[in-house]
N, C-alpha and C positions, 0 to 999 in steps of 0.2 A: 799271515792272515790276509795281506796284502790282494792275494789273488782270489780267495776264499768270498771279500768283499765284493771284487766286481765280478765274480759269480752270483752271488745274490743280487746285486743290484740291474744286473739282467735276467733274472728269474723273475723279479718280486716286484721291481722296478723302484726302489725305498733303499735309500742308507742302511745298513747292517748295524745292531745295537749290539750290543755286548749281548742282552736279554736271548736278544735271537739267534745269534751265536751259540749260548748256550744248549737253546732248546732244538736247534738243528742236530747241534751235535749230539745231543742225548738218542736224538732220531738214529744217527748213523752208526752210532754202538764203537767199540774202540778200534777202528779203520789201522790206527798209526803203527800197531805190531807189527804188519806186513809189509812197511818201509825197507828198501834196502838201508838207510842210515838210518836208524834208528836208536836212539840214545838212551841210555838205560839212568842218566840222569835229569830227563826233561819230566817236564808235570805229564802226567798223564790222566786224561780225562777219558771216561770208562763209563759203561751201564754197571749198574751193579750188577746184572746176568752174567754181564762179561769180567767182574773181578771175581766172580767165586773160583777159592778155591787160591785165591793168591793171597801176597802177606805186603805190605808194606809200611813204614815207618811215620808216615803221615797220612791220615785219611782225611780228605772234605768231603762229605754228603751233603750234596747239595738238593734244589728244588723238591726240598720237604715238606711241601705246601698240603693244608687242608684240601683234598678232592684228588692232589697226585697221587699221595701214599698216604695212607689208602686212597685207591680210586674211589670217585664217588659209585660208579657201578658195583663194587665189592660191596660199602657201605648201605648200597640201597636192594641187594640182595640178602635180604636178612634170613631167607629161609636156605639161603645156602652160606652156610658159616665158614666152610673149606675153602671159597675164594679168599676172606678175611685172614681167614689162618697163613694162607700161602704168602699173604701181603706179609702179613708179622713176619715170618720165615725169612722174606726176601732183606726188609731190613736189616733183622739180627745178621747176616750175612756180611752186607754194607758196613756193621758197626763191627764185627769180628775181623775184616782186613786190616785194621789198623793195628804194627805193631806196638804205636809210643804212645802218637794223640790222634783222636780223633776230634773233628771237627763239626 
């Protein structure tokens, strides 16, 4: 994360938080598959678009926050119910990757 840091800090000009880390990364979608060393025992942090369709033995879903998921756009489209639906959809997804627990 080292170099990851003073990549932001020349972007953004601000100390990198964990917080921001996160939500960068959420931006970038799961980059690390296409690593020549890539470790099939490291965490891997993903968009849920990007786990459908995989299985793994421990799930975190993270920034589940009121306005992310659902967006507040879905939420304030009420006459369109199919963006909402597709949000549910996307969850249940997120929550069926997890072989054991999820989180």
């Amino acid at each position: 994360m080292n170099k990851y840091e003073k990549e932001y800090e020349n972007d953004f000009g601000t100390k990198l938080t964990i917080n921001d880390f996160i939500q960068n990364l959420a931006l970038e979608g799961d980059l690390d598959n296409n690593q020549p060393n890539h470790n099939k025992n490291a965490l891997k942090l993903m968009t849920i678009h990007s786990a459908k369709g995989l299985e793994f033995k421990n799930v975190f879903v993270i920034n589940m926050n009121e306005n992310i998921l659902p967006s507040s756009r879905s939420i304030a489209a009420t006459n369109n119910k199919a963006k909402l639906a597709e949000e549910r959809r996307i969850v249940y997804v997120a929550y069926t990757r997890a072989k054991h627990n999820l989180w």
